[in-house]
N, C-alpha and C positions, 0 to 999 in steps of 0.2 A: 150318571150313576144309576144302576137297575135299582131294583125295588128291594130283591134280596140282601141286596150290600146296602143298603142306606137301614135298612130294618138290622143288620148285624151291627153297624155301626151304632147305630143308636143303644142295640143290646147290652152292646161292649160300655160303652159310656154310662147305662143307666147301671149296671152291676160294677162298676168302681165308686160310684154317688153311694151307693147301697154298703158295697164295702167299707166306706170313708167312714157312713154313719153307725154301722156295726159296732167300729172300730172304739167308738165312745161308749160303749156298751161292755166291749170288752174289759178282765181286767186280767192281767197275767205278771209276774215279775219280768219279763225279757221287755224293755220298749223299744226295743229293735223290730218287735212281732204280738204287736198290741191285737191281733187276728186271731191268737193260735188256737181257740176253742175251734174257731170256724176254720184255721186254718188243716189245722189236726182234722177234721172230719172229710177236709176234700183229698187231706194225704192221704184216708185210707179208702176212700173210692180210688182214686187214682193209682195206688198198690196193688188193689183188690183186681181191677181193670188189665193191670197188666202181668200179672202172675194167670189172669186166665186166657190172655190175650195176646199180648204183648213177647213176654219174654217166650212163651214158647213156638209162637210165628218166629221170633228172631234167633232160636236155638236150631231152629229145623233150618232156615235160612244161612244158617252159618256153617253147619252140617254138611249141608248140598251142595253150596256154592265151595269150589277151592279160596283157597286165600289170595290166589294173584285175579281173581275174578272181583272179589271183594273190595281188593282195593282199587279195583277200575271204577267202582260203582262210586264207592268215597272218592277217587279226583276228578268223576265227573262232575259230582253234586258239590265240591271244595271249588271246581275252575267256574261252576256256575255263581256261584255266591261271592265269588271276587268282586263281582258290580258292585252289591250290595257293599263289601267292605272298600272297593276304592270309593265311593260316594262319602262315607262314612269318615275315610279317612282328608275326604277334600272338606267333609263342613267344622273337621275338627284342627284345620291346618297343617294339619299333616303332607304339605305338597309331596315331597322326597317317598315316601309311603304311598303315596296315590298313584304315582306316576309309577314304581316300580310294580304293584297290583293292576294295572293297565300292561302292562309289560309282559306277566304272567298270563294275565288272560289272552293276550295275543299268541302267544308261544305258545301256550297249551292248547287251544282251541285249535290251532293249525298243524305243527310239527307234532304235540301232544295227542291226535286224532280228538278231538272234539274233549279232550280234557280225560281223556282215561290213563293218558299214561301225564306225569307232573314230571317235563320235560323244565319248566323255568326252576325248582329248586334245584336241580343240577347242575344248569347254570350260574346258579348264583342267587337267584332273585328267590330274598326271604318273601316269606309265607304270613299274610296279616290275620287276622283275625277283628274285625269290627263290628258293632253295630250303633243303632240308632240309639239304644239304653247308655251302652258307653259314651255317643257322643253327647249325649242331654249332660253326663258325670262331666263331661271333659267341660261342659258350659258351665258347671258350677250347680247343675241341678242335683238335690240330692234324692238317696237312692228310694227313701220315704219306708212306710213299713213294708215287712216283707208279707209275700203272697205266695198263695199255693193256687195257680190255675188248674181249673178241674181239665182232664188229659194232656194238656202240656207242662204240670210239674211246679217246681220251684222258681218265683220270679219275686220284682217287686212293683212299687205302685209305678216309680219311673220306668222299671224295664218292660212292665206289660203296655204303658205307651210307645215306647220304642218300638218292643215286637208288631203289634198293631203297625207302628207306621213302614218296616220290614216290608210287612204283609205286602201293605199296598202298593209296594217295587221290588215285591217277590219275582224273580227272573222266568218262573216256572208258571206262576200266573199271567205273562204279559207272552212268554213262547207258546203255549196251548189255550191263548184265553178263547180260540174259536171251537177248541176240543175237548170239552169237558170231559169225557172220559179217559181221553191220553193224561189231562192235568191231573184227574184224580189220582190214576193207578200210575204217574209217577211222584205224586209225592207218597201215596202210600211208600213207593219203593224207598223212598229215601228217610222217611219214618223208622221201617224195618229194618233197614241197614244201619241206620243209628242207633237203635237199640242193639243190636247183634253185636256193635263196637263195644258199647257199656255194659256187656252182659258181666266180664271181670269184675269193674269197678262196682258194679253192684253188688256183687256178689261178696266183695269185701265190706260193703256196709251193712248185707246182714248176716256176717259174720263177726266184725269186729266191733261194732256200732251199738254202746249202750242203750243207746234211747235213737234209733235211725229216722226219727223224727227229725229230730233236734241238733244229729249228725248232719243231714242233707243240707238243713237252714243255715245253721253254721257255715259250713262249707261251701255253699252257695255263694251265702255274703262274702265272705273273703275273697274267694276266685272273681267276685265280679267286681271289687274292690281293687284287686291288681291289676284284672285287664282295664278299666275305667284310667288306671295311672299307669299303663304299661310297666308293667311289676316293680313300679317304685315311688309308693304310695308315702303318700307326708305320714307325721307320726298322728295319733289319733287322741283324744280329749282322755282323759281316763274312765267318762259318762258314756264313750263313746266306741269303746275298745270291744271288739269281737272277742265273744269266749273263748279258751279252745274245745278243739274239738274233744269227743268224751268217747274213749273207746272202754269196752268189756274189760274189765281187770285180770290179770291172769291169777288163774287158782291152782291148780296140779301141776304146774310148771316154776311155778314160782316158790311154793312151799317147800322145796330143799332149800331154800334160801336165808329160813330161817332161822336152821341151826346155824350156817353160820356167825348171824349175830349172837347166837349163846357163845358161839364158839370165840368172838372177839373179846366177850365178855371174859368169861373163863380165866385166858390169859394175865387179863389184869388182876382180877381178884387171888391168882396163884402166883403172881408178883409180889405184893401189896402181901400176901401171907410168908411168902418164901423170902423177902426182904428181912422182916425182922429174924428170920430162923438164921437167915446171913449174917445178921449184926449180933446175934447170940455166941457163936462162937468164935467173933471179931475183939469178943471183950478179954478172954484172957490171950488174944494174941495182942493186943494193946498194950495190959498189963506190964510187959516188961518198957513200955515204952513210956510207963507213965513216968517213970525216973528224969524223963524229959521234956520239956515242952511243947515241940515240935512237932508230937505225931497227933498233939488234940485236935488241931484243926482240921484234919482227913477226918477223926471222928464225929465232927460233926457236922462235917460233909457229908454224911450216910445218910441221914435222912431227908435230906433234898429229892430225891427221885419220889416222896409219898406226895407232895402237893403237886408236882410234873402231872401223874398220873392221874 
C-alpha cells in the first residue's frame, strides 16, 4: 500500500471516530440522523459546490453531447461496474444473479463493443444493481445514522464503509492504476455524466421539496432500504418507520377547492331548512287523513332524514 492511500485510509477512518463522537453531542428529533447540525452544513457546502460546479459542467455536457452518445457513456460505465455488482452479489448469495451479471459483462464487453451498446438486456439478462453497503444490510448490518459526505452526498455510517471498500475494487482504479491521468479524467467523465442523468430528479427536489434537506434524507433511506431487500422490505418497528416524504403544499391551485366544500355544505344546511318548509304544507294534506289511522306513521317517517344528515 503507497503512503497516500494508507494516509487516506487512515483519514477516512479517523473522521467516522469523530463523527460517531459528534454524534453524542448532537441533539435533534429524527434518530435516524442524530448528525444533522453537522450534517445540514456539509449539505450546504455540497449544494453550494455543485450549483457552481457541478450542475452547470453537467448542463453544457448534456447540451453538446446527443442523447444516443450519452447513453454509450452510461453502458460503458453500467458494463464496467457489473464486477463490482456480480462480487457483490456472490457475498450475498445471490448465485442465480451473479452468474447472470457475469453473463452481461461477457456479452457486452464483446458483442456490446466494450459495453457501449447493453446488448445482454436485449437478450434477456436483467440488470443488477449492488453494492458492498447493501451486502453489509443483506448480513444483518444495520444502516447506522445517516451522513452527508462532503462532495459525494447522502450516505450512511454502513454505506460509507461499503463505498470505501467499492473503492478498493474500483474497476477504473485497478484498468489505469499505471495512468493516473487517464484514471482521473475518466472518472471525472463518469462523475459528469451522472450528474447530467440527475439533472431532472434534481430539479424536481427544488421545486417540490419542502425542506430538500430533509427531502434527500428521507428518500435516501428508503431507496437504500428497498435495494438492501430488493424492493421487499420486512415491515418496520413503529420507532423505526421512515417519515414520508414532505413536498411544498399547493396554494393557487388548490384554492378553487375550497368553495367546494362551502359548496357541500350549502346543500345540506338548504336540506335541513327546506325539509321542514316540506313538512309544513304536508300538514294539511294529512289532515284529511287523520280520520284514519294509517297515514300517521308516514308522518312520522318525515323526520328521519334530520339525524341521517
Amino acid at each position: 500500500m503507497t503512503l497516500p492511500a494508507a494516509r487516506l485510509r487512515t483519514s477516512f477512518l479517523l473522521g467516522l471516530l469523530s463523527l460517531a463522537l459528534l454524534g453524542g453531542c448532537a441533539s435533534t428529533n429524527n434518530p435516524r440522523d442524530p448528525l444533522e447540525p453537522f450534517n445540514r452544513a456539509i449539505y450546504q457546502f455540497n449544494d453550494g459546490l455543485d450549483k457552481a460546479i457541478m450542475k452547470p459542467v453537467a448542463t453544457v455536457y448534456k447540451e453538446v453531447l446527443p442523447e444516443f452518445a450519452r447513453t454509450g457513456v452510461t453502458n460503458f460505465f453500467n458494463n464496467l461496474y457489473d464486477i463490482i455488482t456480480a462480487l457483490n452479489n456472490l457475498l450475498q448469495g445471490k448465485i442465480s444473479d451473479a452468474v447472470s451479471d457475469v453473463g452481461r459483462l461477457a456479452v457486452n464487453t464483446t458483442i456490446g463493443v466494450a459495453g457501449l451498446i447493453d446488448v445482454a438486456t436485449e437478450i434477456g439478462l436483467e440488470k443488477h444493481k449492488e453494492d458492498f453497503g447493501q451486502t453489509l444490510g443483506r448480513w444483518g448490518i444495520g444502516d447506522g445514522p445517516y451522513l452527508q459526505i462532503p462532495f459525494l452526498g447522502p450516505s450512511s455510517f454502513r454505506d460509507a464503509i461499503g463505498a470505501f471498500a467499492d473503492f478498493k475494487v474500483d474497476p477504473i482504479r485497478w484498468i489505469w492504476r499505471d495512468h493516473v491521468v487517464t484514471r482521473n479524467s475518466v472518472w471525472g467523465l463518469y462523475f459528469v455524466n451522472l450528474r447530467a442523468n440527475l439533472l431532472d430528479s434534481t430539479k424536481i427536489l427544488d421545486e417540490a421539496a419542502l425542506d430538500p434537506y430533509e427531502f434527500q434524507r428521507d428518500a435516501y433511506l428508503q431507496r437504500r432500504r428497498n435495494l438492501v431487500y430488493d424492493g421487499n422490505p420486512p415491515p418496520q418497528k413503529e420507532d423505526e418507520e421512515l417519515p414520508e416524504l414532505k413536498t411544498k403544499p399547493r396554494t393557487e391551485i388548490d384554492e378553487p377547492a375550497r368553495p367546494s366544500g362551502a359548496a357541500l355544505e350549502a346543500p345540506q344546511n338548504s336540506t335541513i331548512e327546506a325539509s321542514p318548509a316540506e313538512t309544513q304544507p304536508q300538514a294539511p294534506a294529512e289532515a284529511p287523513a287523520a280520520e284514519t289511522p294509517a297515514p300517521q306513521p308516514a308522518a312520522s317517517a318525515a323526520p328521519e332524514p334530520f339525524p341521517a344528515i
